[in-house]
MMTF fields as JSON, N, C-alpha, C and O atoms, coordinates in Angstrom:
{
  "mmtfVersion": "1.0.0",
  "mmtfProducer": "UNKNOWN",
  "numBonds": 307,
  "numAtoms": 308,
  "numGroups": 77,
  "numChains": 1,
  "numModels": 1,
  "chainsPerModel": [1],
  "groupsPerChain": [77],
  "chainIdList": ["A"],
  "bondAtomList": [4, 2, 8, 6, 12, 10, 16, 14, 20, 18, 24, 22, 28, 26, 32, 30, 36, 34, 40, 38, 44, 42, 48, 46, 52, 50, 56, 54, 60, 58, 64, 62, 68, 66, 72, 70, 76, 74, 80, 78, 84, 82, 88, 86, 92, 90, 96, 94, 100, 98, 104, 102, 108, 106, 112, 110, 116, 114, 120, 118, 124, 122, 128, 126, 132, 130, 136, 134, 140, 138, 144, 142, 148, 146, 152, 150, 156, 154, 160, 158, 164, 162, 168, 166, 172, 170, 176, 174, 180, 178, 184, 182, 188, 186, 192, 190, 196, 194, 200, 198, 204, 202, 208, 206, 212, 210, 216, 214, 220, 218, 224, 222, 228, 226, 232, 230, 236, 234, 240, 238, 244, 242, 248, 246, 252, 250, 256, 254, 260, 258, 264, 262, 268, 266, 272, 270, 276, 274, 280, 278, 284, 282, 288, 286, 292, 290, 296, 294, 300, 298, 304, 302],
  "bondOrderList": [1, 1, 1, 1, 1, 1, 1, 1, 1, 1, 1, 1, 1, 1, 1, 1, 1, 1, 1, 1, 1, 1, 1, 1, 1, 1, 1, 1, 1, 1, 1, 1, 1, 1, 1, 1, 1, 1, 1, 1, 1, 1, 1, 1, 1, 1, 1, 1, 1, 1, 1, 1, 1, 1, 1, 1, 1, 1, 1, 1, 1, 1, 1, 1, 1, 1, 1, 1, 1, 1, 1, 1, 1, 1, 1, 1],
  "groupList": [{"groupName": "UNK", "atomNameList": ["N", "CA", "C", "O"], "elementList": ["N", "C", "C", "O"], "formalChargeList": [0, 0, 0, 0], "bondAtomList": [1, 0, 2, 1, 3, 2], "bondOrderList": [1, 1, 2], "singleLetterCode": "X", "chemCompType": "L-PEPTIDE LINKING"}],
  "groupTypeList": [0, 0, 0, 0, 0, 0, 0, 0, 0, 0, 0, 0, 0, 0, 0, 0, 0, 0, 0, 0, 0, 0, 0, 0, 0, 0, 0, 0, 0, 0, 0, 0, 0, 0, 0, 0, 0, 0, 0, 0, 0, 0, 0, 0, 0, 0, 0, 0, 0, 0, 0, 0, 0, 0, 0, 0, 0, 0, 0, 0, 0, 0, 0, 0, 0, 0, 0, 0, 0, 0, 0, 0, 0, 0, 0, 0, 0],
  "groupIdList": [1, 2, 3, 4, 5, 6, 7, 8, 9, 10, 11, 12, 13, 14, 15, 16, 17, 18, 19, 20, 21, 22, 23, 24, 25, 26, 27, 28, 29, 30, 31, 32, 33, 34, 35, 36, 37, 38, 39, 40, 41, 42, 43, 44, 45, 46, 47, 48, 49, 50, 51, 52, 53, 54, 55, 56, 57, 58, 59, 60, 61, 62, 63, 64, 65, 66, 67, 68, 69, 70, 71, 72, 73, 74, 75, 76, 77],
  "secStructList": [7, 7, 1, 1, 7, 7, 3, 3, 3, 3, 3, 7, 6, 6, 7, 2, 2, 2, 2, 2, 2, 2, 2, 2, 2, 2, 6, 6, 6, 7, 7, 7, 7, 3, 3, 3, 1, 6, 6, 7, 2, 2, 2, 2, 2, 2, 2, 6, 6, 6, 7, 1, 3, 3, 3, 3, 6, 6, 3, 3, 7, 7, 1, 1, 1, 7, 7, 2, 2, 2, 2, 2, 2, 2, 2, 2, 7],
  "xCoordList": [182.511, 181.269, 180.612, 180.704, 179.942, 178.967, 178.303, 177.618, 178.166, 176.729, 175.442, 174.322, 175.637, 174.27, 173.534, 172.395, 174.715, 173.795, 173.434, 173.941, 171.939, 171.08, 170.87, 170.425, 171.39, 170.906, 172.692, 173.714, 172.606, 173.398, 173.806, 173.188, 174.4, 174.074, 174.973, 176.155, 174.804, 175.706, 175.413, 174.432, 177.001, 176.598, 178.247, 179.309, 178.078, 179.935, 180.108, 179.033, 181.133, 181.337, 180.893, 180.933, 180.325, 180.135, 178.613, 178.187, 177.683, 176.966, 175.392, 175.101, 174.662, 173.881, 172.68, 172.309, 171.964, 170.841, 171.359, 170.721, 172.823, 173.687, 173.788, 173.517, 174.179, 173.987, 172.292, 172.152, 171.196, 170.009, 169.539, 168.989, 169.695, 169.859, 170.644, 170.222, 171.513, 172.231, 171.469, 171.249, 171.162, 170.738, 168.984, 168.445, 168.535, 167.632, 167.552, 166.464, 168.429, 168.939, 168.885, 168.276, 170.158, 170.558, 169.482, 169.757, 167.994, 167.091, 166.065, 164.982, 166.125, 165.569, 166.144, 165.309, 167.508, 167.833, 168.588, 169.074, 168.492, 168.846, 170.322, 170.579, 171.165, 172.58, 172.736, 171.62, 173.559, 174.071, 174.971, 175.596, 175.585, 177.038, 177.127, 175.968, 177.874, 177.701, 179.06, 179.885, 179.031, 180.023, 179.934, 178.941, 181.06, 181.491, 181.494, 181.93, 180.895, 181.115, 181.984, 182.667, 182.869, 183.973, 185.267, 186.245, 185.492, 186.39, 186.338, 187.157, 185.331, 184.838, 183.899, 182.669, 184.966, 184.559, 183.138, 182.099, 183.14, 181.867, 180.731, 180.03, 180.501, 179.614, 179.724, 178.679, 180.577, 180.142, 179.347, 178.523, 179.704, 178.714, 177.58, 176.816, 177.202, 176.222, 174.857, 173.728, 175.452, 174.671, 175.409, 175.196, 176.241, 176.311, 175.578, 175.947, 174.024, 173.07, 172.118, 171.454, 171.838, 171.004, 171.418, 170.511, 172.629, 172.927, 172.2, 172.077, 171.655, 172.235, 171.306, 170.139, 171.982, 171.273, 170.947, 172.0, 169.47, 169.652, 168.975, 168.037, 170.094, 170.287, 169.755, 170.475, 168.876, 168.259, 168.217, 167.774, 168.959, 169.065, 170.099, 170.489, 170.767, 171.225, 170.548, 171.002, 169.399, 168.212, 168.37, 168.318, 168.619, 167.995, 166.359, 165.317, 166.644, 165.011, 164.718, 163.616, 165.751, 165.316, 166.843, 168.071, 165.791, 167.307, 166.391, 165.187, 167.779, 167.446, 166.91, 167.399, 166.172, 165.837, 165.154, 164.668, 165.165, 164.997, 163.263, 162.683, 162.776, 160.944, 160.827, 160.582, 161.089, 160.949, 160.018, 160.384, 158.744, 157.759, 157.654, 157.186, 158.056, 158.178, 159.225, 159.067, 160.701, 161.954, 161.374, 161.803, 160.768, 160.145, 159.563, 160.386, 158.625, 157.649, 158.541, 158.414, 159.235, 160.004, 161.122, 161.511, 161.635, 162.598, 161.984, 162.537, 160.427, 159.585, 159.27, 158.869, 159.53, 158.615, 159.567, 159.079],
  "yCoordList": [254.625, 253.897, 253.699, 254.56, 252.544, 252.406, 252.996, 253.446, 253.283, 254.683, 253.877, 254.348, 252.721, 251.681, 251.911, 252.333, 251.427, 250.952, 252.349, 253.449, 251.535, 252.773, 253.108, 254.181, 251.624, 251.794, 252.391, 252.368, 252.735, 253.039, 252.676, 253.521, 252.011, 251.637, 252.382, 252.377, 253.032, 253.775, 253.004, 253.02, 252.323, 251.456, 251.414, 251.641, 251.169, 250.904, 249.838, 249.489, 248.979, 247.686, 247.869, 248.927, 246.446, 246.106, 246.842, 246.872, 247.457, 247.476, 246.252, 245.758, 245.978, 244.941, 245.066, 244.236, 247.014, 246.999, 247.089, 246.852, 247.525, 247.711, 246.165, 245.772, 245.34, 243.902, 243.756, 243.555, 243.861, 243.395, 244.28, 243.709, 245.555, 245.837, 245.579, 245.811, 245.196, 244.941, 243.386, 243.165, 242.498, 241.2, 241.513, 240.842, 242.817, 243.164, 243.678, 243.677, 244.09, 244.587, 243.743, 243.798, 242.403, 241.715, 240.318, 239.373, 240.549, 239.81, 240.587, 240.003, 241.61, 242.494, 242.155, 242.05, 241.79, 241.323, 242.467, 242.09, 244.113, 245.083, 245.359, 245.623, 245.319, 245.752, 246.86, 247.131, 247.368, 247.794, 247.962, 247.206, 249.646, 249.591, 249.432, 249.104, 249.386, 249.377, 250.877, 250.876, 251.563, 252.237, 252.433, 252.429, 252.585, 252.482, 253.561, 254.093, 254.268, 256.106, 256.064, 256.807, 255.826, 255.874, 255.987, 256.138, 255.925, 256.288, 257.934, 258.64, 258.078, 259.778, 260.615, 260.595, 261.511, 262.41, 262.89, 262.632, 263.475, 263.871, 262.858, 263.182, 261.734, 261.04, 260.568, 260.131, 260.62, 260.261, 261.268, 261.064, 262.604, 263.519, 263.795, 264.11, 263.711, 263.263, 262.487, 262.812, 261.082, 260.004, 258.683, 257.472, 259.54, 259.3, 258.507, 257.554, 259.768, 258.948, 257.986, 257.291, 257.719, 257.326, 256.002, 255.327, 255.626, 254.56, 253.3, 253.087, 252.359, 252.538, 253.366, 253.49, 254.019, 254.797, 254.398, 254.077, 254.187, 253.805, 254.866, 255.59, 254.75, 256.139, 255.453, 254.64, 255.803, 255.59, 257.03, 258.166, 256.291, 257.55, 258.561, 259.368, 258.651, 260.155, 260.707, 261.658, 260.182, 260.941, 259.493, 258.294, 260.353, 259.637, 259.084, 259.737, 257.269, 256.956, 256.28, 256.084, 256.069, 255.623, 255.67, 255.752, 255.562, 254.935, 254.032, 253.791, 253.587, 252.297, 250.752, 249.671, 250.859, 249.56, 249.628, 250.632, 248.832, 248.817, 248.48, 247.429, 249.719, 249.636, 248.839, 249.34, 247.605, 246.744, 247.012, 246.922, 247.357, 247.204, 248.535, 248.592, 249.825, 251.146, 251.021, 251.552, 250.582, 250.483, 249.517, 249.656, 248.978, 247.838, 248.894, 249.342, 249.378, 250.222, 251.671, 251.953, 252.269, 253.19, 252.644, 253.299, 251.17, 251.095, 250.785, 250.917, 250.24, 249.963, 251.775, 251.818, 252.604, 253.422, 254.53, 255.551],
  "zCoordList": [59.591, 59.768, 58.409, 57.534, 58.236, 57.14, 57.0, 57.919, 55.855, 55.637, 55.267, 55.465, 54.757, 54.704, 56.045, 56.247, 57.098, 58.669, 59.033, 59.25, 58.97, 59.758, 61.064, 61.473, 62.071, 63.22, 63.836, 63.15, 64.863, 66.112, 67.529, 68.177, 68.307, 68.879, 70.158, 69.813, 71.543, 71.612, 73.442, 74.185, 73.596, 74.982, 75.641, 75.062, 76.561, 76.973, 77.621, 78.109, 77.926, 78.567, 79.856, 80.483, 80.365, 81.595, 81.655, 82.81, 80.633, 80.734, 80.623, 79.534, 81.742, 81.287, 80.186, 79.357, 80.585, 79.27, 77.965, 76.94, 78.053, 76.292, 75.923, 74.788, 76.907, 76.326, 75.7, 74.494, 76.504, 76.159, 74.986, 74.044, 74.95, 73.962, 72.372, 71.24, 72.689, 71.482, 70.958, 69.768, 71.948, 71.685, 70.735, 69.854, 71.432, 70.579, 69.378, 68.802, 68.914, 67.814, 66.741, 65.672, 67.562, 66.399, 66.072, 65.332, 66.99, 66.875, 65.867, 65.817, 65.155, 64.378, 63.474, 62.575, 62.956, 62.001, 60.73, 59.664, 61.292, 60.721, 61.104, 62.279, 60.305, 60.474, 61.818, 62.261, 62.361, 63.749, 63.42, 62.677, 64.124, 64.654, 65.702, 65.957, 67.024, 68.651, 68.516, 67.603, 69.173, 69.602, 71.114, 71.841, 71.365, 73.307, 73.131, 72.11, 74.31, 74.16, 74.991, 74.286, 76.182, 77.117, 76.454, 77.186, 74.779, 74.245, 73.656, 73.067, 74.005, 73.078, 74.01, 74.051, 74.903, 75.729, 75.127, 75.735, 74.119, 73.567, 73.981, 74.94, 73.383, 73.31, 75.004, 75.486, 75.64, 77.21, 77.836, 78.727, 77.208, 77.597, 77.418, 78.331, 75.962, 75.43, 75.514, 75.146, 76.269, 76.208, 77.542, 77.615, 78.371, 79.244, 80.82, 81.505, 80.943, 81.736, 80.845, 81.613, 79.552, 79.356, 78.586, 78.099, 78.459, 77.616, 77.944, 79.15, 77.071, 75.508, 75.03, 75.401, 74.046, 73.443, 72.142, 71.593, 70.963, 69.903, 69.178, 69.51, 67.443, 67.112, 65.292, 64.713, 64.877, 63.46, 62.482, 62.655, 61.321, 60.398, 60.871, 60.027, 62.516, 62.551, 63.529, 64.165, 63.76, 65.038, 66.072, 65.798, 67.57, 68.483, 68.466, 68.413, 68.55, 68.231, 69.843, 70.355, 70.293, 72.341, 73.407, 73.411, 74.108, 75.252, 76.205, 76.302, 76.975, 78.082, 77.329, 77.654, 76.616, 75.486, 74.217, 73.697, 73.921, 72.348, 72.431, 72.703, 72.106, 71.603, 69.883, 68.786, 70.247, 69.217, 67.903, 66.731, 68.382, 67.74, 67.182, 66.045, 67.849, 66.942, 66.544, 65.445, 66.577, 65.949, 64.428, 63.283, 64.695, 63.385, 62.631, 61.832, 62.587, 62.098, 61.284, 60.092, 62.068, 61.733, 60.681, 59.714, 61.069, 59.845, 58.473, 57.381, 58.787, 57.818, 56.657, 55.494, 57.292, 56.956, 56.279, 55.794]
}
């Protein structure tokens, strides 16, 4: 993974909020990785009920959708 990208994006196929999420993401305009957790027992365990999960710096910063306006602020800061 890039060590630039700050954000995370942690969603698996056939999901609809990992889509709306991700569309929020890439309407922020800040680089993203997406990772499918259904390839990595860990991370299905992990973040399993709550996907998508979005992950800034290394720290969980939400799940279920993207809080635009504190995700803004926080990457500001």
């Amino acid at each position: 993974m890039n060590p630039d990208v700050r954000l995370v994006l942690y969603s698996r196929a056939g999901c609809h909020l990992c889509e709306v999420a991700a569309a929020d993401l890439a309407e922020l305009g800040e680089p993203f990785v997406e990772m499918d957790i259904t390839s990595d027992p860990e991370l299905e365990m992990e973040y399993g009920d709550r996907i998508p999960v979005i992950v800034l710096d290394g720290k969980e910063h939400g799940y279920w959708r993207v809080e635009k306006e504190r995700l803004r602020r926080d990457l500001a800061g």
